[in-house]
Structure formats: structure tokens, C-alpha cells
C-alpha positions as CSV (number, residue, x, y, z in Angstrom):
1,X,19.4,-32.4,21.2
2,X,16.6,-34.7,21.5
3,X,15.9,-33.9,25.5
4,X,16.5,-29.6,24.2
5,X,13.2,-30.6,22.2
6,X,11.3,-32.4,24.4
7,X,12.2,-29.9,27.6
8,X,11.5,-26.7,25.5
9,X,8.7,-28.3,23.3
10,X,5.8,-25.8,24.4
11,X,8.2,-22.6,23.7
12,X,9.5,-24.3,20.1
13,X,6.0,-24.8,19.0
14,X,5.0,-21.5,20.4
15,X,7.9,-20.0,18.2
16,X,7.1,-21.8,15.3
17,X,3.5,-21.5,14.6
18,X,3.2,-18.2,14.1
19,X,5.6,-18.6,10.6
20,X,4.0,-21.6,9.8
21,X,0.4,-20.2,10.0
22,X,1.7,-17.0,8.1
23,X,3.2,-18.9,5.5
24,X,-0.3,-20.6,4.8
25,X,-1.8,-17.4,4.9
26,X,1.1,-16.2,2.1
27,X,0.5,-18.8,-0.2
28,X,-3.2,-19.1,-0.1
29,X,-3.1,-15.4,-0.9
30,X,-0.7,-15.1,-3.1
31,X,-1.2,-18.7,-5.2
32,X,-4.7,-19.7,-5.6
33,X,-5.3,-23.0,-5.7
34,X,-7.6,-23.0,-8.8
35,X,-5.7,-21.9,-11.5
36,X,-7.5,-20.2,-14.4
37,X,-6.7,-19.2,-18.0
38,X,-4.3,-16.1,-18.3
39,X,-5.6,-12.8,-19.5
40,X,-6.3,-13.0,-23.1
41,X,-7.1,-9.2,-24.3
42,X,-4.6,-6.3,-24.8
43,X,-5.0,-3.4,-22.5
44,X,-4.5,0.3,-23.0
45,X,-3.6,2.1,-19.6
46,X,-2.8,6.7,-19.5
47,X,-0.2,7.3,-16.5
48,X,0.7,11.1,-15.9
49,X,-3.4,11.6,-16.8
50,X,-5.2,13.7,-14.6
51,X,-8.3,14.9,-16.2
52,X,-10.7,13.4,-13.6
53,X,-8.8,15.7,-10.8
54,X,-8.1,19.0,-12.3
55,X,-11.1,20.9,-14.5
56,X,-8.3,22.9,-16.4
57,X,-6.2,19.7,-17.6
58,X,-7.0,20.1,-21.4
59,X,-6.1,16.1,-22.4
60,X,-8.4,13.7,-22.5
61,X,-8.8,10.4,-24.0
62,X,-12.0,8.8,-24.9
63,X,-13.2,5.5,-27.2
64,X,-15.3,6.7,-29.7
65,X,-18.6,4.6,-30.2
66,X,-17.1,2.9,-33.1
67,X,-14.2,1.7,-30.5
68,X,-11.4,4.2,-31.6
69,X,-9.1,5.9,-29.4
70,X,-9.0,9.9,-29.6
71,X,-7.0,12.4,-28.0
72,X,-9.5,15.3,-27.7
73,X,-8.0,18.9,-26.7
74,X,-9.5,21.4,-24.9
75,X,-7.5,24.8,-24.5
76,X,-7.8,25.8,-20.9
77,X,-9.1,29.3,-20.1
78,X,-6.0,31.0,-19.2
79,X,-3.8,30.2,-22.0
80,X,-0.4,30.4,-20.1
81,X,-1.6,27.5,-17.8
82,X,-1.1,25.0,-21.0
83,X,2.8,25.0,-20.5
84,X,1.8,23.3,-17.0
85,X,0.4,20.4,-18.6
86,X,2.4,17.3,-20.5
87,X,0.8,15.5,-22.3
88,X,-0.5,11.7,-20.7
89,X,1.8,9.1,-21.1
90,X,-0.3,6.1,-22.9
91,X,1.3,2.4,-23.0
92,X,-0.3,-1.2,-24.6
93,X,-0.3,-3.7,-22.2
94,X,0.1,-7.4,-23.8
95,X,-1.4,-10.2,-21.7
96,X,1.1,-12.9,-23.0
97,X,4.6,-11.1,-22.5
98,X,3.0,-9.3,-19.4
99,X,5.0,-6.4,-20.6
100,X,3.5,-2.3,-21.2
101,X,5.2,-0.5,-24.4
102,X,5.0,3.1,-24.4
103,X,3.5,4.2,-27.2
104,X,3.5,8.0,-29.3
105,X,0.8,10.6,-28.8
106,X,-0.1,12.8,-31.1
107,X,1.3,15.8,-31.9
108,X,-1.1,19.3,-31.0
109,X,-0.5,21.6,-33.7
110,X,-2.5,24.3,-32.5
111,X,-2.9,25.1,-28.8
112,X,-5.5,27.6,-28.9
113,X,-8.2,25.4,-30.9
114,X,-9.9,22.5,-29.5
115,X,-9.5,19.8,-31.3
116,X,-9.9,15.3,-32.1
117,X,-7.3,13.4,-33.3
118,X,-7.3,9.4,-33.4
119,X,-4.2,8.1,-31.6
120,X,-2.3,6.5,-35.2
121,X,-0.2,3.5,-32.2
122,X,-3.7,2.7,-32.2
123,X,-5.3,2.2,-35.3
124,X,-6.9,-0.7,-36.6
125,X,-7.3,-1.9,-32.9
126,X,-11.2,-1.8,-31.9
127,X,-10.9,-1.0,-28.3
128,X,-14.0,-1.4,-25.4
129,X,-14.2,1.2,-22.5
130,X,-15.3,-1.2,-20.5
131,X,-13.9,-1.9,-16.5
132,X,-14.2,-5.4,-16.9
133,X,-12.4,-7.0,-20.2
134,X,-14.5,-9.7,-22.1
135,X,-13.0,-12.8,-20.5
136,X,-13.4,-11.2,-16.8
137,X,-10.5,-9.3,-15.8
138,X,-10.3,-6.0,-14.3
139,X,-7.1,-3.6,-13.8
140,X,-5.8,-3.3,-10.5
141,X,-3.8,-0.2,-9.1
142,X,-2.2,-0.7,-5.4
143,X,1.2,0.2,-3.3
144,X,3.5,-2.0,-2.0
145,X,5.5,-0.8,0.8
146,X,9.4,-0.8,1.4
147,X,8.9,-4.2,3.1
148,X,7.9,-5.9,6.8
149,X,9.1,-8.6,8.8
150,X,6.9,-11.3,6.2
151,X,8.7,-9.8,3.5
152,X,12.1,-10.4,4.7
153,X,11.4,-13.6,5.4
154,X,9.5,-14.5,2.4
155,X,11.0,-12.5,0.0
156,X,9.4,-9.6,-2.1
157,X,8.6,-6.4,-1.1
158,X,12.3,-4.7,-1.6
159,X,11.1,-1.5,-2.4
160,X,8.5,0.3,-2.3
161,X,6.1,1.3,-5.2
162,X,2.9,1.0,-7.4
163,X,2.3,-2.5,-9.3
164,X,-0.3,-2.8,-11.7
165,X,-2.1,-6.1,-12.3
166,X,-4.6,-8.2,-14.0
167,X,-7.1,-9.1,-11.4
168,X,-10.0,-12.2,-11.5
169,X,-10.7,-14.3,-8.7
170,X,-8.5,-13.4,-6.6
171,X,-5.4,-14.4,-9.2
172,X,-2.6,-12.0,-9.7
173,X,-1.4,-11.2,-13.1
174,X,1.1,-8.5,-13.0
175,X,1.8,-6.3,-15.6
176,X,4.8,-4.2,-16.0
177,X,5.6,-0.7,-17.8
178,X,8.7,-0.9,-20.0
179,X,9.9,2.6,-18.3
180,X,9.2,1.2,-15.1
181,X,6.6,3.5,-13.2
182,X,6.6,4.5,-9.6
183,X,4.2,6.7,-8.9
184,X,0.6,6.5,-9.1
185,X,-2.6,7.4,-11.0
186,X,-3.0,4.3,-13.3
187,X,-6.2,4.9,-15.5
188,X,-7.8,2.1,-17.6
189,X,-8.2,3.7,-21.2
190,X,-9.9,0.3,-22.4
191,X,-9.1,-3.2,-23.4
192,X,-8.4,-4.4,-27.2
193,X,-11.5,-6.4,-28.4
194,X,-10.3,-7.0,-32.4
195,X,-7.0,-6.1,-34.1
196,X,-6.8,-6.0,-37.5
197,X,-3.6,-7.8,-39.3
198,X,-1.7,-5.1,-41.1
């Protein structure tokens, strides 16, 4: 065995530093060597919410200067168009569980008026429209493939899909809905700045 190594040295090491050198690369990307305090702030995130793409999508939801969420309604112009549109799926994203609960819109009486309704998950929860949440996280929305050579030999990377993270310098914190969702079109609604104790 010894003489195998020492006659085919140049081809093993050849062979071999490749993976080694991609495995550095792996975990210096992946686990930052300066670890940092974990996301502290609740986030609110719409999926299914396309407002910013389509002029006729009559849902939107904006903070209110006092820091409330609201569901504003806009009828579109042709009237038959509304039974294309469902209404955005909103979940609360919780820092410490790293978990995302689906939570209940309300209900549009009246699909001819415009109208403003406070989202009642919501209430008592003073929320910041913000990109960046007060202790210096922002919300990250990218695909992961169906997997590479890296992946099959580091694990990860299964199948493919949208992840959803907490993102500061350069660390990682994922975030998951409790539906599990696997398409795109993440939007950050805003981050939960005071909570009121029922």
C-alpha cells in the first residue's frame, strides 16, 4: 500500500485537492467563522402577492404610519377579472422557532367598493416597513437547484426550491413556512418592532 502511495503520489494529490479545497470553500460559505446574535424581531412576509407586477391585482398590503397592517382593496376595472385574483397568503415569521404560521386575512365583504381593513392576526403588533430590521437583518429570497456533484457529496440540495432566510454578514438564518412553499415571489410586508401582551 505504502509503495501504491508513494508511486501514484502526484495523481492522489491531484485527485484529492480539488475536494479538499471545495470543502473549505463549503464551510467558509456556509459557516462563518464569527458568529453573531440570532435574529431578534418577528417578520411578516405575503406569498401569492403580486401587486408590484400586475396594475389590475386589487390587494395590497401597506403599514399605516402608526405601524399597523391594512389590507386595502381596490376593485379592478373590469369587474369579472376579480374571480382571477386570491387573495395574498400572509404568514409571521418567529426568529426563535425559525418557523412561518400562516395567518387569516380578512374577509372582503363588498367587491365592488374599495375599501381598508386592519389585518385583526395582527393587532397590537406595531410593525416597521423597513428592508432592514432594527438589529441588521434583511430577508433573503433565492433558489436552490435539484442538486450538483458538491451536493451529493456534501449533502443538501435534494430538491429543488425557494428557501427564505435571515441574512447579515454573510450568516444564514433560514426561515421556514409551516405549508411549506415552493414557488416564488417572497415579499417583505415588515418586521415586528413592539408587541403588546394581550
Amino acid at each position: 500500500m505504502k509503495a501504491f502511495l508513494k508511486e501514484h503520489f502526484v495523481l492522489i494529490a491531484g485527485l484529492a485537492l480539488p475536494i479538499i479545497l471545495s470543502a473549505v470553500f463549503f464551510v467558509s460559505a456556509n459557516f462563518p467563522m464569527n458568529p453573531i446574535d440570532p435574529p431578534r424581531y418577528k417578520a411578516v412576509f405575503a406569498f401569492n402577492y403580486y401587486y408590484s407586477h400586475n396594475p389590475e391585482y386589487p390587494y395590497r398590503i401597506q403599514i399605516s404610519d402608526a405601524g399597523v397592517a391594512e389590507l386595502h382593496f381596490l376593485p379592478p376595472k373590469n369587474e369579472a377579472n376579480i374571480q382571477h385574483w386570491n387573495l395574498p397568503q400572509l404568514y409571521l415569521f418567529d426568529p426563535q422557532t425559525k418557523k412561518g404560521q400562516q395567518i387569516e386575512m380578512p374577509k372582503i365583504d363588498d367587491l365592488t367598493e374599495p375599501s381598508v381593513q386592519p389585518i385583526p392576526a395582527l393587532e397590537g403588533k406595531t410593525l416597521s416597513g423597513l428592508a432592514t430590521s432594527p438589529d441588521g437583518f434583511i430577508f433573503r429570497e433565492d433558489y436552490r437547484g435539484g442538486g450538483n456533484l458538491m451536493t451529493a457529496i456534501f449533502g443538501g440540495g435534494a430538491s429543488g426550491g425557494y428557501r427564505y432566510s435571515f441574512i447579515k454578514d454573510r450568516h444564514r438564518f433560514p426561515i421556514e413556512p409551516d405549508s411549506g412553499i415552493y414557488y416564488g415571489g417572497g415579499k417583505l410586508i415588515g418586521w415586528v418592532t413592539e408587541e403588546k401582551t394581550p
